[in-house]
N, C-alpha and C positions, 0 to 999 in steps of 0.2 A: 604297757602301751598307752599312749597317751593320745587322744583324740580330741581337738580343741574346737569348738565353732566360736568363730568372728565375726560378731556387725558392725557394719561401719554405715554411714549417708553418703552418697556423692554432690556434690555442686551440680542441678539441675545441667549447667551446662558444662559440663567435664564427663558426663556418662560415655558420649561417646568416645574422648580421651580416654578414656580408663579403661574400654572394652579392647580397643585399638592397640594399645599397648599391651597389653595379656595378648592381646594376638599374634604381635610379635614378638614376646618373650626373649633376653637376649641369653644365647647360648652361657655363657659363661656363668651369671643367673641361678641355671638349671646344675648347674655344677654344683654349684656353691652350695644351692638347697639342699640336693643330693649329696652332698662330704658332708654338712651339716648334721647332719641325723631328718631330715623331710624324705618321709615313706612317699605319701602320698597326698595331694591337697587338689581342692574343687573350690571352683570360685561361683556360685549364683548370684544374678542379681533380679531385682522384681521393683523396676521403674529408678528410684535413688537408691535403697537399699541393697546393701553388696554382704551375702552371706558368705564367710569361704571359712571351710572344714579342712584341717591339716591333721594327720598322721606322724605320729614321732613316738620314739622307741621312751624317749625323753622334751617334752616341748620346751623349757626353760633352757636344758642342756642346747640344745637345736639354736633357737634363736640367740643365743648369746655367743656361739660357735657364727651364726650369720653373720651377727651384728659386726664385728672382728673386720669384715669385706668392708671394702671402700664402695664394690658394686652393687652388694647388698642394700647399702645405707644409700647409696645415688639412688637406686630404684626406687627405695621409700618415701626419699624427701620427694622424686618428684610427684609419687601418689598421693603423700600425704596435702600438697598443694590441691588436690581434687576434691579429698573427702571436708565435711563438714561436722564441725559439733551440733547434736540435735540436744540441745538438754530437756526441750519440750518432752520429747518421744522418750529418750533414752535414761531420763535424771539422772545425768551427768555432764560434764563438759568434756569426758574423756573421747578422744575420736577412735580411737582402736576397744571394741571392748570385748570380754571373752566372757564367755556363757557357761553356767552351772550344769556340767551332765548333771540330769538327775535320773535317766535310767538308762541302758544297755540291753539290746536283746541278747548279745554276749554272754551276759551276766547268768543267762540260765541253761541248764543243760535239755538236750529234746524232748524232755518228758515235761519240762516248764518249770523245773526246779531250782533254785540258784545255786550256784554253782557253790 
């Protein structure tokens, strides 16, 4: 199981843009994520910063199963229009970036053991 978290920046003035749209999510979208292999995904954001945590059985398999949609890729490019490269913050010019699990409470069995 593969659980990924994503930071991205938004354009100070695209927050609301970008909240707005997640609000209305377009049915078809939710499809797509879900035949894809998307368990489960959460979007946080805390002022420009936009954290969102996806669930997949497989995340490479998932996304490139997405990627394949025309709706998929419409919805991205128009987000990707919102978000911003931080290289100050993030040292990189990458705008999508994925984060290093480096621990799991999963990982251990109830007595605090790893598993």
């Amino acid at each position: 199981m593969d659980i990924i978290c994503e930071l991205m920046r938004l354009k100070r003035e695209n927050v609301k843009d970008y909240i707005d749209f997640h609000n209305n999510t377009w049915p078809e979208l939710i499809k797509i994520l879900r035949d894809a292999g998307f368990i489960e995904e959460y979007i946080y954001i805390l002022d420009t910063l936009v954290i969102v945590i996806m669930k997949c059985e497989n995340f490479r398999i998932a996304l490139a199963k997405a990627e394949k949609s025309e709706v998929f890729m419409k919805w991205r490019a128009i987000v990707k229009k919102w978000i911003v490269s931080d290289e100050l913050f993030f040292h990189t010019k990458e705008i999508f970036l994925n984060l290093q699990p480096v621990w799991r409470l999963d990982s251990f069995d109830r007595d605090g053991f790893l598993k």
